[in-house]
C-alpha positions in Angstrom: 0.0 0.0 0.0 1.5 3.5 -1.1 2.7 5.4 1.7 -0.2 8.3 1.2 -3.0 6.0 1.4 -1.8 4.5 4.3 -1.0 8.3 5.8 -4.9 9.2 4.9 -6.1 6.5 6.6 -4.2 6.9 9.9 -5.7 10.5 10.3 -9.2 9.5 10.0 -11.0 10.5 13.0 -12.9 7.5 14.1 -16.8 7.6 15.3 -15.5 6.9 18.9 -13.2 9.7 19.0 -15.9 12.2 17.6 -18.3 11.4 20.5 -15.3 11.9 22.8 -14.8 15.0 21.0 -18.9 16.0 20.9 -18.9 14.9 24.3 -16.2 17.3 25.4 -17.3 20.4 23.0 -20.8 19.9 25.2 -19.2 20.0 28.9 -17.5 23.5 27.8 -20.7 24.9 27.1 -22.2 26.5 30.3 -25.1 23.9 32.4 -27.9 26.5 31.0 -26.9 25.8 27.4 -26.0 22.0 27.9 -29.9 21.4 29.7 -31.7 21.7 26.9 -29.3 19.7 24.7 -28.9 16.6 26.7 -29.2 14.5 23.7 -28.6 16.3 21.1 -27.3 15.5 17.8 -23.4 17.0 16.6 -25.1 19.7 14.0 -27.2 21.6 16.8 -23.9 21.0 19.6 -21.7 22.6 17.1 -24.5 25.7 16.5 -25.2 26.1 19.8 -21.5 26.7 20.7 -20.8 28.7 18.0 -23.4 30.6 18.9 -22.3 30.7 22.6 -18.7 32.1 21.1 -20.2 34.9 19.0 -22.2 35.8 22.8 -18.6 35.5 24.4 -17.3 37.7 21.4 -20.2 40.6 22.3 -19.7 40.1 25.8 -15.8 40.6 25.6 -16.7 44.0 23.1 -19.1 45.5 25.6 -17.1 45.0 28.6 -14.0 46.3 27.0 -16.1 49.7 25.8 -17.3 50.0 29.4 -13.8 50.0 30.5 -12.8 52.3 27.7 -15.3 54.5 28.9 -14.3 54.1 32.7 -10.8 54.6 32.0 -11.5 58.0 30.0 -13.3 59.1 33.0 -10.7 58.5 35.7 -7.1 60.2 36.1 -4.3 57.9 35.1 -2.3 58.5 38.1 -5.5 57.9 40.5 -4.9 54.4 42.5 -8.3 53.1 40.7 -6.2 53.1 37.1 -3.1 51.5 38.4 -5.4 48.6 40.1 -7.3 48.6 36.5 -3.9 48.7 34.7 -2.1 46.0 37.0 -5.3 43.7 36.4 -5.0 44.0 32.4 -0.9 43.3 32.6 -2.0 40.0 34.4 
């Protein structure tokens, strides 16, 4: 057997690993989300959590324009911008 057919068919994913893979995809999802999806089939896991990382994505936007805006607000040298600036170095 040539070496690429033998190379294509040790990097197929088998059906066991795929639920392993499903299965761990659904624990990352947060218990709200995973309830109503307790058996669910791959299609709607993989919608649901790609719609739970565009939420994540708007989530991370909004709370980084609140901080703009609490950041523009403040003095830099106050004690609340250094605590704000030490937390974001982290």
């Amino acid at each position: 057997m040539p070496v690429e057919m033998s190379s294509r068919r040790s990097s197929r994913i088998t059906d066991e690993e795929i639920s392993e893979l499903i299965s761990k995809l659904q624990s990352l999802l947060p218990e709200s989300r995973r309830r109503s999806m307790s058996r669910a089939s791959a299609a709607k896991l993989l919608k649901e959590t790609c719609s739970y990382i565009k939420s994540l994505h708007r989530e991370v936007g909004d709370l980084s324009d609140r901080l703009s805006d609490l950041m523009s607000t403040m003095d830099s040298g106050s004690p609340q911008a250094e605590i704000i600036r030490s937390i974001l170095r982290s």
